[in-house]
MOPAC internal coordinates of N, CA, C and O (Angstrom, degrees):
PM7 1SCF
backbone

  N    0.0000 0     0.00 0     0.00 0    0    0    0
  C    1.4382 1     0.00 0     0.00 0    1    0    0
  C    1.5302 1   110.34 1     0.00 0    2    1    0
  O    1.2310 1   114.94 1   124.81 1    3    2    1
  N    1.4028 1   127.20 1   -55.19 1    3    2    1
  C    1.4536 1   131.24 1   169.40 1    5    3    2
  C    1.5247 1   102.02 1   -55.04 1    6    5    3
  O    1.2310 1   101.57 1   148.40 1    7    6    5
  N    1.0635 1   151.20 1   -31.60 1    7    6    5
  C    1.5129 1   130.34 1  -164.88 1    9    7    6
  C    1.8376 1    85.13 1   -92.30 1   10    9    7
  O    1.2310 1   117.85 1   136.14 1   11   10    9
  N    1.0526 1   121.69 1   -43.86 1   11   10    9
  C    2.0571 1   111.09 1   178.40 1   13   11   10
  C    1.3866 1   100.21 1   -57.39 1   14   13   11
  O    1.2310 1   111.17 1   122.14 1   15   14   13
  N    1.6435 1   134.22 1   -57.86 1   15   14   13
  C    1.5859 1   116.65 1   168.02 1   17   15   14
  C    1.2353 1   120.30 1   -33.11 1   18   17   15
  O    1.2310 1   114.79 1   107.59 1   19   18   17
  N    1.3276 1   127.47 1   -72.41 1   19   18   17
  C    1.4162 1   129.27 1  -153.64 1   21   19   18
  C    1.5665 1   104.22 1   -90.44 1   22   21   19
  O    1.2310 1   118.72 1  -175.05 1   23   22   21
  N    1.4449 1   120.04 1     4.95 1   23   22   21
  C    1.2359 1   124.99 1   143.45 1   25   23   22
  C    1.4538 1   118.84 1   -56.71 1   26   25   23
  O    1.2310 1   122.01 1   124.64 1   27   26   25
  N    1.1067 1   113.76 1   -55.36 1   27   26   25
  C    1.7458 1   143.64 1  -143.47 1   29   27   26
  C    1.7603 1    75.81 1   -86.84 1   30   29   27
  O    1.2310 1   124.10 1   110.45 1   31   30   29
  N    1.0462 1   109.73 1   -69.55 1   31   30   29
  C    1.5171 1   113.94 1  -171.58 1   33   31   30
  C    1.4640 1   112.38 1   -53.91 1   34   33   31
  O    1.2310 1   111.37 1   131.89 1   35   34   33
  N    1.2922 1   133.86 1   -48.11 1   35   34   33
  C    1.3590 1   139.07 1   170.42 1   37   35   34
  C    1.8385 1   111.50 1   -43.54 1   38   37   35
  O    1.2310 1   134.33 1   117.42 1   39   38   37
  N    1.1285 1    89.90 1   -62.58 1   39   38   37
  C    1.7463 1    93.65 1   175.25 1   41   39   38
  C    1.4408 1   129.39 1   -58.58 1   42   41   39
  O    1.2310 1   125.15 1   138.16 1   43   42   41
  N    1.3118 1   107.72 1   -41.84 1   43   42   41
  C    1.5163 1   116.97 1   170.64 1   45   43   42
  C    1.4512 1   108.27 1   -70.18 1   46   45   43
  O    1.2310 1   107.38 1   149.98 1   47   46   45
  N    1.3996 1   141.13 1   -30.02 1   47   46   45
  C    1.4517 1   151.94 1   157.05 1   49   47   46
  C    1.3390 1   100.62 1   -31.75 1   50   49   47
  O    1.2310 1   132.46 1    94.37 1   51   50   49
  N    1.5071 1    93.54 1   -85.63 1   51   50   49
  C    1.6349 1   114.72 1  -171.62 1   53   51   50
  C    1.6589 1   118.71 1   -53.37 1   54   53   51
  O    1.2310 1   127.91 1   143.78 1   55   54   53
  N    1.3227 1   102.37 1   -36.22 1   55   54   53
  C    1.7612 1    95.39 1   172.24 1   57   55   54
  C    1.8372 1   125.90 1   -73.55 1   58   57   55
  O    1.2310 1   141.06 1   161.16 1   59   58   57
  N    1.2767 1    76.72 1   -18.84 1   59   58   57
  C    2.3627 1    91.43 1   179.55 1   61   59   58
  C    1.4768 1   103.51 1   -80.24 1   62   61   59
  O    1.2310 1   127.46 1   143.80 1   63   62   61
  N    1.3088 1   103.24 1   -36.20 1   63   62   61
  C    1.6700 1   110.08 1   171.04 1   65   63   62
  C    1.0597 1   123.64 1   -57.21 1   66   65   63
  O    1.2310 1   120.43 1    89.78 1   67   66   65
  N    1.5843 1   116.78 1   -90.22 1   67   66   65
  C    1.6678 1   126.00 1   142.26 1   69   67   66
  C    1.5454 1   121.47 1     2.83 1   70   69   67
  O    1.2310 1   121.84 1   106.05 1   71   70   69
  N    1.4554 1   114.09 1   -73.95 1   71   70   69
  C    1.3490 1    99.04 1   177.06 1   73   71   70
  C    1.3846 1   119.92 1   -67.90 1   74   73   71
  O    1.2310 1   118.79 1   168.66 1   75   74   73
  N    1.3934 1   119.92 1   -11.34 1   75   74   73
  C    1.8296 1   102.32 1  -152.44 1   77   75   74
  C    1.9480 1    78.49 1   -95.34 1   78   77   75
  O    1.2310 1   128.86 1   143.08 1   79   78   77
  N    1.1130 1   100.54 1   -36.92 1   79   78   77
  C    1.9382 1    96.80 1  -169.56 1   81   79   78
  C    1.6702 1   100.56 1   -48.63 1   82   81   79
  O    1.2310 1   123.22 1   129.17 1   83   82   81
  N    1.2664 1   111.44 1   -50.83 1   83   82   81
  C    1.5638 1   118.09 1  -167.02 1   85   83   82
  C    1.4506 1   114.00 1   -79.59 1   86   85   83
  O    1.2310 1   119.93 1   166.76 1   87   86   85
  N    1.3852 1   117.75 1   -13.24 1   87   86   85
  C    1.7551 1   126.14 1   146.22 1   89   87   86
  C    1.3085 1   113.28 1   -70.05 1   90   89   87
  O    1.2310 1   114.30 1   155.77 1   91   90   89
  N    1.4944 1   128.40 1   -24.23 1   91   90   89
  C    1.5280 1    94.60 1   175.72 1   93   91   90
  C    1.4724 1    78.25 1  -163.30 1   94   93   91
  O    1.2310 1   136.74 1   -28.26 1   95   94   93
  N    1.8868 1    85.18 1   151.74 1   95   94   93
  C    1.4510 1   127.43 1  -175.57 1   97   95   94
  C    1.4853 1   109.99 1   -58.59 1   98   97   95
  O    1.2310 1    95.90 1   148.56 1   99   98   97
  N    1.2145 1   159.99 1   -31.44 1   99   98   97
  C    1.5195 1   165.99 1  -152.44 1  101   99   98
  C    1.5531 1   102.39 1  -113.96 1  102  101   99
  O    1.2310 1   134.10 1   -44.20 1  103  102  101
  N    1.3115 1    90.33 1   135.80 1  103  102  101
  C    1.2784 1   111.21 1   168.41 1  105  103  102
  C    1.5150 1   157.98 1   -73.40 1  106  105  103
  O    1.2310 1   105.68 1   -40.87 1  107  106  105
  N    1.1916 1   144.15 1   139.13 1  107  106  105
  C    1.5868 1   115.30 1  -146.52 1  109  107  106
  C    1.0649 1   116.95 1   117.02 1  110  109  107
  O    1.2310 1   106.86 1    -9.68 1  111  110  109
  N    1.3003 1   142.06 1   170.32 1  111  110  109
  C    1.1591 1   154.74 1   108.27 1  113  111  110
  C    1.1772 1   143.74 1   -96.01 1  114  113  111
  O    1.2310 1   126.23 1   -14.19 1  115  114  113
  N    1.2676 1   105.63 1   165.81 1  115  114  113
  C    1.4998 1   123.95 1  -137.99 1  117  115  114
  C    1.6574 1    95.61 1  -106.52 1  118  117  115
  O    1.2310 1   121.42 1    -4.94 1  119  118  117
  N    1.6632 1   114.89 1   175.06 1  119  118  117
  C    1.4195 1    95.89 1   179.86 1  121  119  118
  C    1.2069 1   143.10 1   -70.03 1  122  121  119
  O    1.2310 1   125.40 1   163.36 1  123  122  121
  N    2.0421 1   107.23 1   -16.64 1  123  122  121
  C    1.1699 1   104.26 1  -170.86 1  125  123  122
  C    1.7125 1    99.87 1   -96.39 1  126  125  123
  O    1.2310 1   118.62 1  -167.08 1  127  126  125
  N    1.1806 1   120.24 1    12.92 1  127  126  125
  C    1.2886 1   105.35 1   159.35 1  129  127  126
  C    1.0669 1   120.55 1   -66.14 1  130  129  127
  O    1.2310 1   124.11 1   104.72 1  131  130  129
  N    1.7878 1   109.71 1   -75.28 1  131  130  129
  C    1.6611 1   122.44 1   148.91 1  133  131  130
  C    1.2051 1   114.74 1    -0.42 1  134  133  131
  O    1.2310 1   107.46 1   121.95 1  135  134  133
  N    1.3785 1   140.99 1   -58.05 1  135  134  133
  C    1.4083 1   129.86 1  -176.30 1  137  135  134
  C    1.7023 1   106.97 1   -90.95 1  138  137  135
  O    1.2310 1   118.42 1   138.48 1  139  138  137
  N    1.2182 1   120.62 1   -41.52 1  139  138  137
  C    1.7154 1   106.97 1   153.28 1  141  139  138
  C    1.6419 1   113.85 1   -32.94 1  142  141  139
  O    1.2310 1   119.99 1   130.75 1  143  142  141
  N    1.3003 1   117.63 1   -49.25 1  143  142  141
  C    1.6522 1   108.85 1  -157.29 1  145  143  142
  C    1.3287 1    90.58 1   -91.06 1  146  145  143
  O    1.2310 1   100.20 1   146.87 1  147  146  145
  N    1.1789 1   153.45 1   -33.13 1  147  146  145
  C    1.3040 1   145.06 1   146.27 1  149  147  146
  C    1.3485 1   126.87 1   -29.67 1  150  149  147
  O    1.2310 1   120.87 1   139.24 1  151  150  149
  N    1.4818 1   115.94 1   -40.76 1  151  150  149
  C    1.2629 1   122.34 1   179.09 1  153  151  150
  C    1.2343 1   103.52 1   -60.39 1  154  153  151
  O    1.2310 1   120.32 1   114.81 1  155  154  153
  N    1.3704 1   117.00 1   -65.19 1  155  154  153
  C    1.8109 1   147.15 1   174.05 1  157  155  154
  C    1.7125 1   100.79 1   -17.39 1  158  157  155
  O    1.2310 1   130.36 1   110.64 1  159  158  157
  N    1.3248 1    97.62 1   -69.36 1  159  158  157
  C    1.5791 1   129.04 1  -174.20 1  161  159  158
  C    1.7120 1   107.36 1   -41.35 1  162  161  159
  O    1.2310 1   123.56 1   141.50 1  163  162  161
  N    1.2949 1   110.77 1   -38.50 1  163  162  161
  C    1.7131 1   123.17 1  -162.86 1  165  163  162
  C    1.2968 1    95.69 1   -97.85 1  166  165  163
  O    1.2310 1   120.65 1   125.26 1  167  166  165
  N    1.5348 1   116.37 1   -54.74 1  167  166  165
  C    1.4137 1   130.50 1  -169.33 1  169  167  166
  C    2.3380 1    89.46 1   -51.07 1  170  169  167
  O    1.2310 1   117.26 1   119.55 1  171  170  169
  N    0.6767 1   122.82 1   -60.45 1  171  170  169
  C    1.3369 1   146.84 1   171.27 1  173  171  170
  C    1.8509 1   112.95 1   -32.32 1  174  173  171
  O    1.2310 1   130.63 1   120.87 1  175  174  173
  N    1.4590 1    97.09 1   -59.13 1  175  174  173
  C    1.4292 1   103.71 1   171.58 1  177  175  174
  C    0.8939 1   124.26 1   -42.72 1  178  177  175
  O    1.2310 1   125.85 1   117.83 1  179  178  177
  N    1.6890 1   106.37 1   -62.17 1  179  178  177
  C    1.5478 1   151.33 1  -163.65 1  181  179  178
  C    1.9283 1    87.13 1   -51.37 1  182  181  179
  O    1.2310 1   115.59 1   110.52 1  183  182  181
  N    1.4930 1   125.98 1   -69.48 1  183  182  181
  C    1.0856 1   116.53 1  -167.78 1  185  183  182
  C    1.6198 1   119.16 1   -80.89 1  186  185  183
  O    1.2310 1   127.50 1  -177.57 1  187  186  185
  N    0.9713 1   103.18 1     2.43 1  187  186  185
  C    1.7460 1   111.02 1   179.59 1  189  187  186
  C    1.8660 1   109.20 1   -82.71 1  190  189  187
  O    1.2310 1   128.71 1   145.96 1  191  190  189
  N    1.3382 1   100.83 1   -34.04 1  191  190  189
  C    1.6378 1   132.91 1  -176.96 1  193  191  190
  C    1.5347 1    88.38 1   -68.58 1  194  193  191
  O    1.2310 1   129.42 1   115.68 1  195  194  193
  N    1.0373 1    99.44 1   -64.32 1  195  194  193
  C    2.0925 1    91.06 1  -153.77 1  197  195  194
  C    1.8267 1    88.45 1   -91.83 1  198  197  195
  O    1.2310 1   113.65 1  -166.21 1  199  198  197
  N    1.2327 1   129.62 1    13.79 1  199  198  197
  C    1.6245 1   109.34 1   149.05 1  201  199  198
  C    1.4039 1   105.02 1   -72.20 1  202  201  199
  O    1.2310 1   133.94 1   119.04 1  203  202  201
  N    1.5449 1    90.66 1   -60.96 1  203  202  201
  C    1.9767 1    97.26 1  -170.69 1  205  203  202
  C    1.2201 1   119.45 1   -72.05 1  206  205  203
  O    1.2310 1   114.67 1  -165.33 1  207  206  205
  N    1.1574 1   127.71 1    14.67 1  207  206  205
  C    1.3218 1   132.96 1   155.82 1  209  207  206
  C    1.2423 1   119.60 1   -89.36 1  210  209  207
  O    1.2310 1   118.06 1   137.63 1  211  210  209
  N    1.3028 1   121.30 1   -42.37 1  211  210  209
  C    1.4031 1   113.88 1  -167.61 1  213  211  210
  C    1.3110 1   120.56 1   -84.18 1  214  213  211
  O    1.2310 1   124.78 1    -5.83 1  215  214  213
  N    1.4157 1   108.43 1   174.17 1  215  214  213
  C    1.8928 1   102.41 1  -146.69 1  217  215  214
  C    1.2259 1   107.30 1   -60.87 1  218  217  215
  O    1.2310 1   108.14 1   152.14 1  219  218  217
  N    1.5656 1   139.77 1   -27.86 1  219  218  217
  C    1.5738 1   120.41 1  -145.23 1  221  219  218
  C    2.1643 1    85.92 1   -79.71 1  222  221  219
  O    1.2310 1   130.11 1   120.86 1  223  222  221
  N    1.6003 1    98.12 1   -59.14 1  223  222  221
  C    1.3393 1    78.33 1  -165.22 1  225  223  222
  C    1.4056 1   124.78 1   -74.78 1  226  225  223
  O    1.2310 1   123.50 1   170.22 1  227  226  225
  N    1.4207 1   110.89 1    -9.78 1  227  226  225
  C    1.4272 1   100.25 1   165.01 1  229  227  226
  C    1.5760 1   124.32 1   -58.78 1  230  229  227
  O    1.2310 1   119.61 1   138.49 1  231  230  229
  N    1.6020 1   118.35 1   -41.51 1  231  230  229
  C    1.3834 1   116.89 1   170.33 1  233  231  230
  C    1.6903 1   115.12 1   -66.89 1  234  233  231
  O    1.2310 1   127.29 1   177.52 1  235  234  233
  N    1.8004 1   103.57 1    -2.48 1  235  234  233
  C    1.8593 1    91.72 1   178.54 1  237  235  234
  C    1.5291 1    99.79 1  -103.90 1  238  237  235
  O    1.2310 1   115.20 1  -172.96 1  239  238  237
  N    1.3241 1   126.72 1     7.04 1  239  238  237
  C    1.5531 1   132.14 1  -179.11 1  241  239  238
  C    1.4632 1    89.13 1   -84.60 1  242  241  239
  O    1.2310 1   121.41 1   116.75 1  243  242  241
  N    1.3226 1   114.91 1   -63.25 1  243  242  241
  C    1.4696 1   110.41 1  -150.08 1  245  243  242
  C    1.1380 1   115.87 1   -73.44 1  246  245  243
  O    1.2310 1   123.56 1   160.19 1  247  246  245
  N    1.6198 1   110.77 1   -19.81 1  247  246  245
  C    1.5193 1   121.95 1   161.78 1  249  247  246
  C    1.4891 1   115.20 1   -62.27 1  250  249  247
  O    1.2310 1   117.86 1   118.63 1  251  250  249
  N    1.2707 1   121.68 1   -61.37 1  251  250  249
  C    1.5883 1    98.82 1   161.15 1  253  251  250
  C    1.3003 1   141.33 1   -46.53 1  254  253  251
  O    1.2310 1   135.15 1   151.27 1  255  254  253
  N    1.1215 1    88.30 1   -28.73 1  255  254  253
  C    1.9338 1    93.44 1  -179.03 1  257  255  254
  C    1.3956 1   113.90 1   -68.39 1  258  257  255
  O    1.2310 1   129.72 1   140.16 1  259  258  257
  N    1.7093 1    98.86 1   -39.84 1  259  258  257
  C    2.0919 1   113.60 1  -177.91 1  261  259  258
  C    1.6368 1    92.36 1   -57.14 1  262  261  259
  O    1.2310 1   117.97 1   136.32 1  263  262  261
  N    1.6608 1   121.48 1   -43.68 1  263  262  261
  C    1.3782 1    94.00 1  -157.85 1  265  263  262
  C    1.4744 1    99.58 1   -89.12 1  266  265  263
  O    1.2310 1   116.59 1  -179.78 1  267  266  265
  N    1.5576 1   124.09 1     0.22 1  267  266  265
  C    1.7919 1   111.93 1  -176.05 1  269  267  266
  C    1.3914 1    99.21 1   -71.69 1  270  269  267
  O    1.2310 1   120.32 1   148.98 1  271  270  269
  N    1.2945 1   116.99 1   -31.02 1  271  270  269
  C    1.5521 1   121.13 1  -158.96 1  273  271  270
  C    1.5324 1   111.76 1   -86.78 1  274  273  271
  O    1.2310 1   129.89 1   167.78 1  275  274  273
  N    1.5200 1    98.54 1   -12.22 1  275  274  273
  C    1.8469 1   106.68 1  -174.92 1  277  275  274
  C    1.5305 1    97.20 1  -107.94 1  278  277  275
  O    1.2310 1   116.50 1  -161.91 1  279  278  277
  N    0.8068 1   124.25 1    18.09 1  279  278  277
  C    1.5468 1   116.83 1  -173.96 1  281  279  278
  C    1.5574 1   104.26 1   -91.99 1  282  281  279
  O    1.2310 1   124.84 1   -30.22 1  283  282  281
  N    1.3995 1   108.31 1   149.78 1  283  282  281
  C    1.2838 1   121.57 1  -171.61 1  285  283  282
  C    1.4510 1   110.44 1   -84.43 1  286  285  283
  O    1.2310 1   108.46 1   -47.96 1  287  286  285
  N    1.2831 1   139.18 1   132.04 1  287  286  285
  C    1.4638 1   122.82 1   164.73 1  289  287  286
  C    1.5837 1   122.67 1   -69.42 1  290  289  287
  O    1.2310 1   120.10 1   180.00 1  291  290  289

């Protein structure tokens, strides 16, 4: 389901971009890009959050960490 979002989201990004750059000569963006790449940006968070949240890799974080902290010098 997250790779069809940030699909869905990637394309709609890239097409508001794409067209508005190739409508006009100057550089930058404009506001509703800014709030496209913001959207992008959150939409983005949102799935980075509930990887590292959820149980497998949270129990493989803390497992690394148990053995950085148990390690012998």
């Amino acid at each position: 389901m997250y790779k069809a979002v940030w699909a869905r989201v990637r394309a709609v990004v890239c097409g508001v971009v794409g067209r508005a750059r190739s409508m006009r000569g100057d550089t930058g963006m404009v506001t509703s890009e800014y709030a496209m790449g913001i959207v992008a940006a959150v939409a983005f968070a949102v799935v980075l959050y509930k990887v590292v949240t959820s149980g497998a890799v949270s129990a493989e974080l803390q497992a690394i960490v148990k053995r950085a902290l148990d390690a012998k010098a």
